[in-house]
C-alpha positions as CSV (number, residue, x, y, z in Angstrom):
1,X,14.2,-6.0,-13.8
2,X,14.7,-2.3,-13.5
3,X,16.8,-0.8,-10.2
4,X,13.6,1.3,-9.6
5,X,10.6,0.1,-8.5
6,X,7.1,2.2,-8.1
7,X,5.8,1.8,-4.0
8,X,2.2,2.5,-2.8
9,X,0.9,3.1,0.3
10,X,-2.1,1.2,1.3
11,X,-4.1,2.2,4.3
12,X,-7.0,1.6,5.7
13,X,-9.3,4.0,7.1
14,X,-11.7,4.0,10.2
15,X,-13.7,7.3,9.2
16,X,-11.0,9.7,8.9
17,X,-8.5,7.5,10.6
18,X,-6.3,5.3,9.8
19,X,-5.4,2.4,11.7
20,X,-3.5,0.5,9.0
21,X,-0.9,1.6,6.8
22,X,1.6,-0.5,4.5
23,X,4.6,0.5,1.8
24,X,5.7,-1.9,-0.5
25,X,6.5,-2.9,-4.1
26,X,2.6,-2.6,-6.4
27,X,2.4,-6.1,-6.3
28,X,2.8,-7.0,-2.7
29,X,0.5,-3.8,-2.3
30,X,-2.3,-5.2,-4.3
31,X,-2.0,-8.2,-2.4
32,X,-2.4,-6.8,0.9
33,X,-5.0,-4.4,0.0
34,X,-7.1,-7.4,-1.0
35,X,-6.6,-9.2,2.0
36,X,-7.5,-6.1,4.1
37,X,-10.8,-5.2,2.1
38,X,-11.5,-9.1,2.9
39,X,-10.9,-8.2,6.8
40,X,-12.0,-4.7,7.2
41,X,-15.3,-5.0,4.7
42,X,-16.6,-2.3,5.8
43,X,-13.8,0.3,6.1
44,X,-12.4,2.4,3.4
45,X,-9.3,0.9,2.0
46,X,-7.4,2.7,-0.1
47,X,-4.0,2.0,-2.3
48,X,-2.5,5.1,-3.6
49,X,1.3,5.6,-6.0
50,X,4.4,7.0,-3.9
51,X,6.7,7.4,-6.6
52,X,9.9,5.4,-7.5
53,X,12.5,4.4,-5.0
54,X,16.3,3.6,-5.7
55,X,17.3,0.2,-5.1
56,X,20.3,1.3,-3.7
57,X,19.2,3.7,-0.9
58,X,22.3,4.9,1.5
Protein backbone atom coordinates (compact mmCIF):
# COMPACT_ATOMS: atom_id res chain seq x y z
CA UNK A 1 0.00 0.00 0.00
CA UNK A 2 1.47 3.22 -1.18
CA UNK A 3 0.90 6.61 1.19
CA UNK A 4 -0.58 8.13 -2.05
CA UNK A 5 -3.62 7.32 -3.37
CA UNK A 6 -5.14 8.60 -6.95
CA UNK A 7 -9.02 10.47 -6.15
CA UNK A 8 -11.75 11.07 -8.77
CA UNK A 9 -14.49 13.09 -8.84
CA UNK A 10 -17.61 11.59 -9.89
CA UNK A 11 -20.62 13.82 -10.70
CA UNK A 12 -23.50 13.61 -12.16
CA UNK A 13 -25.02 15.94 -14.50
CA UNK A 14 -28.59 17.37 -15.11
CA UNK A 15 -27.82 19.05 -18.60
CA UNK A 16 -25.11 21.34 -17.72
CA UNK A 17 -25.64 20.88 -14.04
CA UNK A 18 -24.67 19.03 -11.62
CA UNK A 19 -26.56 17.99 -8.83
CA UNK A 20 -24.28 15.25 -7.58
CA UNK A 21 -20.68 15.32 -6.91
CA UNK A 22 -18.40 12.71 -4.94
CA UNK A 23 -14.36 12.45 -4.13
CA UNK A 24 -12.92 9.41 -3.09
CA UNK A 25 -10.35 6.68 -3.45
CA UNK A 26 -10.88 4.96 -7.62
CA UNK A 27 -12.36 2.18 -6.15
CA UNK A 28 -15.10 3.61 -3.95
CA UNK A 29 -15.46 6.03 -7.02
CA UNK A 30 -16.20 3.30 -9.42
CA UNK A 31 -18.57 1.96 -7.05
CA UNK A 32 -20.62 4.91 -6.62
CA UNK A 33 -20.62 5.89 -10.20
CA UNK A 34 -22.25 2.55 -10.83
CA UNK A 35 -24.85 2.89 -8.42
CA UNK A 36 -25.57 6.44 -9.71
CA UNK A 37 -25.82 5.45 -13.50
CA UNK A 38 -28.27 2.71 -12.00
CA UNK A 39 -30.38 5.70 -10.30
CA UNK A 40 -29.93 8.53 -12.56
CA UNK A 41 -30.26 6.36 -16.11
CA UNK A 42 -30.77 8.87 -17.93
CA UNK A 43 -28.34 11.69 -16.76
CA UNK A 44 -24.75 12.07 -17.73
CA UNK A 45 -22.54 10.63 -15.17
CA UNK A 46 -19.27 11.12 -15.35
CA UNK A 47 -15.91 9.95 -13.24
CA UNK A 48 -12.96 11.87 -14.02
CA UNK A 49 -8.80 11.61 -12.28
CA UNK A 50 -7.95 14.45 -9.60
CA UNK A 51 -4.47 13.55 -9.05
CA UNK A 52 -2.74 11.97 -6.01
CA UNK A 53 -3.32 13.04 -2.42
CA UNK A 54 -0.87 12.64 0.62
CA UNK A 55 -2.00 10.48 3.19
CA UNK A 56 -0.78 12.67 5.66
CA UNK A 57 -2.61 16.01 4.84
CA UNK A 58 -2.02 18.83 7.72
Amino acid sequence: MTSRQHRRRVRVWFGEHVIAQYVAEAPLAARYEQAMRRRFAGLRVTNDLLGPQDSTDN
